[in-house]
N, C-alpha and C positions, 0 to 999 in steps of 0.2 A: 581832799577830794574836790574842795570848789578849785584846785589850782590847775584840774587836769586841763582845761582847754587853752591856755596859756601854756602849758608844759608842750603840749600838744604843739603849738605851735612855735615855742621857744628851739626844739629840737628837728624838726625841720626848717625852721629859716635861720638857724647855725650849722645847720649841717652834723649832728651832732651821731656818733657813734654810738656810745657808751654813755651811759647816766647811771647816776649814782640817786636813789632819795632816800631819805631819815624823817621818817613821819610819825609824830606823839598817837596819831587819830589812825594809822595801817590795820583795820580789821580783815581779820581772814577771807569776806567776801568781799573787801577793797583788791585783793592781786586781782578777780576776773574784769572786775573795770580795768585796772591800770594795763594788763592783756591784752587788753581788748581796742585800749583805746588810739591805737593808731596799727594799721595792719601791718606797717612797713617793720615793726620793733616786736618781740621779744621781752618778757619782762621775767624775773627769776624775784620771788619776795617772802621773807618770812615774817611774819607778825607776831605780836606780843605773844607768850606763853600764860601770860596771867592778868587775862582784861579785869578791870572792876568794873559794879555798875554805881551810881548814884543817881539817885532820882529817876528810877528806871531808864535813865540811859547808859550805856557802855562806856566805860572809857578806857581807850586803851596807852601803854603805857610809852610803848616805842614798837617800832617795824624799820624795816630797811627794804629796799629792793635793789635791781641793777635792771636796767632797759639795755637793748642793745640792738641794733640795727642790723634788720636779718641779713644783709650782705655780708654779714662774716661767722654766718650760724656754724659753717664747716669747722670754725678753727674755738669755740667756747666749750667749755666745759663748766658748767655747774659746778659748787664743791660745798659740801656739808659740813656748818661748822655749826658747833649745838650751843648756839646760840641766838638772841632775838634781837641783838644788840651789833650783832656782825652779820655781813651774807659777803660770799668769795665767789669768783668767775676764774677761771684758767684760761689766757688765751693762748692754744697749741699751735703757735707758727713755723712756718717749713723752718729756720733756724732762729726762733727765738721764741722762747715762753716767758709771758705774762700775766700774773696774777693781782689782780683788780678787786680790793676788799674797801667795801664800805662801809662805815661807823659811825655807829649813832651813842657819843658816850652820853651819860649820865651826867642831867643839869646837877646843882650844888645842893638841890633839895634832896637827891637821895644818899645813903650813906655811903662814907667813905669805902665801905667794903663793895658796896655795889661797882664802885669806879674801878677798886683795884680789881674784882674779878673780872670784869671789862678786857684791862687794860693787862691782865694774865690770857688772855684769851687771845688778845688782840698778839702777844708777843711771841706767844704758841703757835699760830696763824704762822706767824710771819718763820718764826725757828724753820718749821716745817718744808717752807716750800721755797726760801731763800737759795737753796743750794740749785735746784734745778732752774730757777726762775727769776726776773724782775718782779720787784715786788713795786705796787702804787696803791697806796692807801689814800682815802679820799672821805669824806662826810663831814657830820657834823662832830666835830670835839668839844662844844661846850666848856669852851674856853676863853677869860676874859685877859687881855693884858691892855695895863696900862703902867704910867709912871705912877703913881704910888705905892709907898714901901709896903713891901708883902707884910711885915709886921704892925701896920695900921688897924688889922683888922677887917682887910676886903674878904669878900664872899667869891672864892673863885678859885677852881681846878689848879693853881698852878700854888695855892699854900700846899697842896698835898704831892706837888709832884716832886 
């Protein structure tokens, strides 16, 4: 949240349509800020299903949104995907549809099962709406590559993929 006034200003002096964010810290009363905070956008967000607290503060685990620049409110559609890890846009154009899913996977700290039901979701997503539409996926993957051999022993999404 300390990043909105930067965002704010990142996407008006790039001219920016569509944004994607993956935020650890997306509380449910974070979408009326990020809504809110520039009148010209449009914001679609879901946030974690399962905040913790420690030290009487909240923490949450992951969220996503999509911002998008109300000059194209006519042609978006919203699309519900039951998950906090994922959020989808449809965009309905006179001869082309596009759908715009953002992802926020899973750092190395949580378990393998958590990535792959992710990354079931993420391919369901995609199964689903591939035949009528473009598909662009976009966010955070939480993925490291580098030249050392995967069998070294690195800590990173691509021993499991």
């Amino acid at each position: 949240m300390t990043g909105i006034p930067y965002l704010t200003k990142a996407i008006k002096t790039l001219n920016i349509t569509i944004c994607g964010l993956s935020e650890h810290w997306l509380l449910p009363h974070n979408a009326a800020v990020l809504d809110s905070m520039d009148q010209n956008y449009n914001c679609y967000t879901v946030s974690c299903s399962s905040p913790s607290v420690f030290n009487g503060k909240t923490l949450d685990k992951d969220g996503v949104a999509l911002l998008w620049h109300k000059s194209i409110d006519q042609y978006v559609q919203t699309l519900h995907i039951d998950s906090d890890r994922l959020i989808a846009m449809k965009l309905c154009l006179p001869r082309l549809n596009i759908v715009v899913i953002q992802v926020y996977m899973p750092p190395v700290n949580h378990s393998i099962q958590t990535f792959k039901d992710v990354i079931d979701k993420l391919s369901d997503t995609i199964a689903i709406y591939k035949e009528e539409s473009n598909i662009f996926v976009m966010g955070d993957f939480n993925v490291q590559f580098c030249s050392r051999n995967v069998s070294s022993g690195m800590r990173s999404r691509q021993n499991y993929a």
